[in-house]
Each structure stands twice: as structure tokens, then as C-alpha cells.
C-alpha positions, -999 to 999 in steps of 0.1 A, spaced: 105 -159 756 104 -129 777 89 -144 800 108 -178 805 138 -148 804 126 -132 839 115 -164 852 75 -158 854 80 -196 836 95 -225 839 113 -241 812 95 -273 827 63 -260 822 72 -248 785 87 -284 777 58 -302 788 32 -283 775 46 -286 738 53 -326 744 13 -326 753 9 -304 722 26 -326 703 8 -357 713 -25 -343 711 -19 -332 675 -34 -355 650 -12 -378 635 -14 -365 601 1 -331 613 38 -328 603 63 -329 634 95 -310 632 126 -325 652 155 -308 670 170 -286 664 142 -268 646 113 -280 669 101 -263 701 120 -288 723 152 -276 701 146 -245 706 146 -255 742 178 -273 742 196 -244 727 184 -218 749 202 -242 781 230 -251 756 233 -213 754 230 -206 793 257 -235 802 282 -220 779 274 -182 792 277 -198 827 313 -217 817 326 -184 803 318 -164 834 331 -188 855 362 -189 835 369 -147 837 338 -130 856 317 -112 832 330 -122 801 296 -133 784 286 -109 761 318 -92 754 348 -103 732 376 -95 758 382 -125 781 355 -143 767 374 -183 757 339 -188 733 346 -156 713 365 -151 678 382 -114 681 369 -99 645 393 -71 632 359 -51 625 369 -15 602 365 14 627 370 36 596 335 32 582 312 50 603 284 49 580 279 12 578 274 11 617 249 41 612 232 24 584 224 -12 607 214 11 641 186 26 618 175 -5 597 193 12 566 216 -17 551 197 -25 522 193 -64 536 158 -68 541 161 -91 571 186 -74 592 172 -44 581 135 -59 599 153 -69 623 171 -35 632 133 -21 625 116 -43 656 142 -37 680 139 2 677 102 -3 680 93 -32 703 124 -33 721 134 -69 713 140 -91 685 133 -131 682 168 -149 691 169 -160 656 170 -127 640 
């Protein structure tokens, strides 16, 4: 969540309200389970935060690059085909859901962290 992201709310506040969610819910009502459920989502996104948090500790900065990151696999990605990288900035692969994705975050800025 954007929100949760810039800290206008807690991850307390989230974990709670969709435990009362779920307990209020009928009992016919189907109820995922982690990792798939709301609280996995929630367990990820820290999972996700401890590990950017170990690999800056290890070399300052390394989360979100390749270099100096210990949590990264170096890729020997083809610098010689230009096109391809063109074709995923503009939502032009011909895979329908990168291609959405691609779409959304020229227009809205963001994608889901699934996509």
C-alpha cells in the first residue's frame, strides 16, 4: 500500500483490521492462508524489508541494485538488443501481463508488487 509505504499506516493497524475482517466474516466464506492471504501478504512485505535492511547493512546501499548486493544473481542481460528494452518501457512485448503492467506504471505511476 502506498500508504503503509510512507507511513500514514501502521502495519499494526492493517494486520488487525483484516484478523477482525476475517472473524466477522461468516463462516461459510472461504479463507485463504499465507502466503496468499492478507496477513501473507503482510509477512512478505517485512520478510522483504528485513532482507533490504540485511543487505544495506552488509554494503550501504546495495538494495535495489545488483552490485554489492549478497541477495542478488548478476544476469548476463544482452546489451545488444535495444529494441526489447524499448518494447517493455512502452508496454510493447506482446505478453499481455507485463505488457499491463508496463501500461499502469506509465499511467498511474505505480504497479501492485505482484505485477
Amino acid at each position: 500500500s502506498p500508504y503503509m509505504s510512507v507511513g500514514c499506516l501502521s502495519p499494526r493497524t492493517v494486520w488487525y483490521a483484516i484478523t477482525e475482517a476475517i472473524e466477522r466474516a461468516p463462516a461459510s466464506t472461504p479463507k485463504s492462508k499465507p502466503p496468499v492471504s492478507l496477513h501473507g501478504q503482510m509477512l512478505w512485505r517485512d520478510f522483504n524489508n528485513l532482507i533490504a535492511h540485511s543487505a544495506n547493512q552488509q554494503h550501504a546501499g546495495s538494495w535495489g541494485q545488483m552490485e554489492h548486493n549478497v541477495y542478488c544473481r548478476d544476469v548476463p542481460w544482452s546489451t545488444d538488443t535495444p529494441h526489447y528494452l524499448e518494447a517493455w518501457k512502452k508496454g510493447e512485448t506482446g505478453y499481455p501481463w507485463i505488457d499491463a503492467c508496463m501500461i499502469q506504471l506509465k499511467t498511474e505511476g505505480w504497479i501492485h508488487h505482484l505485477g
